[in-house]
C-alpha positions in Angstrom: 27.5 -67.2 27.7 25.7 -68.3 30.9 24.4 -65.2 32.5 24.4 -62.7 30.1 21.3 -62.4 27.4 19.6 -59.6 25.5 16.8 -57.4 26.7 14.3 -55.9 24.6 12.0 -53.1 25.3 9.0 -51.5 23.2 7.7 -48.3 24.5 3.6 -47.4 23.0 2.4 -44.7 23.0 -0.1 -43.9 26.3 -2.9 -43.1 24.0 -3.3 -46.6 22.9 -4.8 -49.1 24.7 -6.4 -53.1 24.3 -9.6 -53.6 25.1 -11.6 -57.0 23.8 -14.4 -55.3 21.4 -17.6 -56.8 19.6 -17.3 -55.9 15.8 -20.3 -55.4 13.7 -20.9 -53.7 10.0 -23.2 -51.2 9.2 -23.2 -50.4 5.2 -19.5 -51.0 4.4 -18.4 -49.5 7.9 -16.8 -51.8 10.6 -17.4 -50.9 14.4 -16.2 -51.8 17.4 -18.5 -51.9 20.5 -16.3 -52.5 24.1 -17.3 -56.1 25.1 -17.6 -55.1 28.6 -20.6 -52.9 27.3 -22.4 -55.9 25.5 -25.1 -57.2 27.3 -26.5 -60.0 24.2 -27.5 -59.8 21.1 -30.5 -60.3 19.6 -32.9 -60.2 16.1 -34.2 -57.2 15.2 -37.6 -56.6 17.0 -40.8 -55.7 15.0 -41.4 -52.8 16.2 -37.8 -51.4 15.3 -38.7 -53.0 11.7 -41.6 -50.9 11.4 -40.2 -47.8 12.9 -39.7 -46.5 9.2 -37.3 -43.2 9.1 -37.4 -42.6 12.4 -33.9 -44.2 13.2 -34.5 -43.9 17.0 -37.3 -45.3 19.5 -38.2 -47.7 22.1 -38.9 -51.5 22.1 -39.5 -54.2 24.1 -37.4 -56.8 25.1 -39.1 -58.8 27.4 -41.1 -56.7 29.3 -38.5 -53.9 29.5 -38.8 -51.2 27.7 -35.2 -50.0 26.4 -34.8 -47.3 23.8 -32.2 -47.8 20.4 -31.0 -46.0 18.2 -30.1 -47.1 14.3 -26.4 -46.5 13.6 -27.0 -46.6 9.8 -29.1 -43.2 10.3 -27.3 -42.2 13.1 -24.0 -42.3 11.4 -25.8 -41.2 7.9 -24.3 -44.4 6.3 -25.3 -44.6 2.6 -27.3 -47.4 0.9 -29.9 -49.0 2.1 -30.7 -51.8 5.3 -30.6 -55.1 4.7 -33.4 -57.2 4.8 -32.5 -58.9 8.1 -30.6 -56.6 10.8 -29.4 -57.4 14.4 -29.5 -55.3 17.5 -26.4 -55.4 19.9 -28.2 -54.7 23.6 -25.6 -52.4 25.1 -25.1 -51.7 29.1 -23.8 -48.1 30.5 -24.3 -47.5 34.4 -27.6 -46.0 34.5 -29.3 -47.8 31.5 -29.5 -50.1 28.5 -29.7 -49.1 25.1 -30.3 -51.7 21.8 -28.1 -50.5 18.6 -29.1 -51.4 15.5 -27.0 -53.3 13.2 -26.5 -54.5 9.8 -24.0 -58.0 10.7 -22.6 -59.4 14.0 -19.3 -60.1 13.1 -18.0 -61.5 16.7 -15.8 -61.1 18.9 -12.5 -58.9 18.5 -9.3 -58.3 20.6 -8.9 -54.3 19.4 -6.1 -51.7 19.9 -7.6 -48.3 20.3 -5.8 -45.3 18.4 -6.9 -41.8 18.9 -9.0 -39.3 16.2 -7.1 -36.6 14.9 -8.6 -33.5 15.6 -10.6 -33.1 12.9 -13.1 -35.9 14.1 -12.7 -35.8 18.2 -16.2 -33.6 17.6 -18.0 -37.1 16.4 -20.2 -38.1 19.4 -20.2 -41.5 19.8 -16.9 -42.6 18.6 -14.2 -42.9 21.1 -11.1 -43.9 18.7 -10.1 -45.7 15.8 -8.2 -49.6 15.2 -6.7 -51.5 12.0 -8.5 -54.7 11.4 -6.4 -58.1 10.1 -8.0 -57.4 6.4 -6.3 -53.7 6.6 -9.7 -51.9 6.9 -10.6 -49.2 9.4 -13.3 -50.2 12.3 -14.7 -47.1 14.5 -14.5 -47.4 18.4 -18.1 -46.9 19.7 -18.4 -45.0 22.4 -21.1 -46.3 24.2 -22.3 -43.7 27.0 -22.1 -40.8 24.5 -24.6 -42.9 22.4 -26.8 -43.8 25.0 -26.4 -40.1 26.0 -26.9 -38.9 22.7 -30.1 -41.5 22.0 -32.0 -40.3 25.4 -31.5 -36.7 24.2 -32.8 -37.7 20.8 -35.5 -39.7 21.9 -36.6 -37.3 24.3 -36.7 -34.5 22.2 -38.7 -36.7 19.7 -41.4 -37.5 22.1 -41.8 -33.3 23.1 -42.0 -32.7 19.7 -45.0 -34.7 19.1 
């Protein structure tokens, strides 16, 4: 009848939330880096290549020195690199920071779930999201990386 319809509502959850997210894949491990964050991404610079064990540094990206840090040691993925990595440049408000990559994967509208409590200690992971194919992909947190890398770095460069 004219006039009369159906309404339908669907409540979430507050604690999830859309954001538009760059995906990449480290090892066998999918994350997610906020797309607002990413600045451009680029080939792995030599001097990253060469870095050896170190996982963390500084390089230069055309006449700016930015410091990186490689998520594969950062994140103690298993395995090893593959010959030919990316580095996603990332943007905070005080700084850029390069994080090394094993695949670009593109673009990715994401839905953001929370850790449970037994990971909300992992620095540099803001939440979790389903991907199409079923698999888990990690939320980066970007300013606890950067936060975490300049620490790192820093520390690193004392030390010697």
């Amino acid at each position: 009848q004219e006039g009369r319809g159906t309404t339908i509502q669907i409540r979430l959850p507050l604690t999830l939330a859309i954001i538009d997210g760059f995906l990449t894949t480290v090892g066998d491990t999918h994350y997610v880096a906020p797309l607002e964050s990413v600045v451009e991404c680029i080939e792995t610079p030599e001097a990253c290549r060469a870095a050896g064990e170190r996982g963390n540094g500084y390089f230069d990206l055309r006449g700016e020195v930015l410091p990186y840090v490689d998520l594969r040691r950062h994140f103690r993925t298993r395995g090893s690199a593959p010959a030919r990595q990316s580095m996603v440049i990332v943007r905070t408000d005080r700084t850029k920071v390069g994080l090394l990559v094993d695949r670009l994967l593109g673009q990715h509208q994401t839905v953001i779930k929370p850790l449970s409590r037994v990971f909300q200690q992992l620095r540099g992971i803001a939440g979790s999201t389903i991907l199409g194919s079923g698999e888990v992909a990690l939320v980066l947190d970007v300013n606890a990386l950067v936060a975490g890398v300049h620490h790192n770095v820093n520390k690193g460069a004392t030390a010697r």
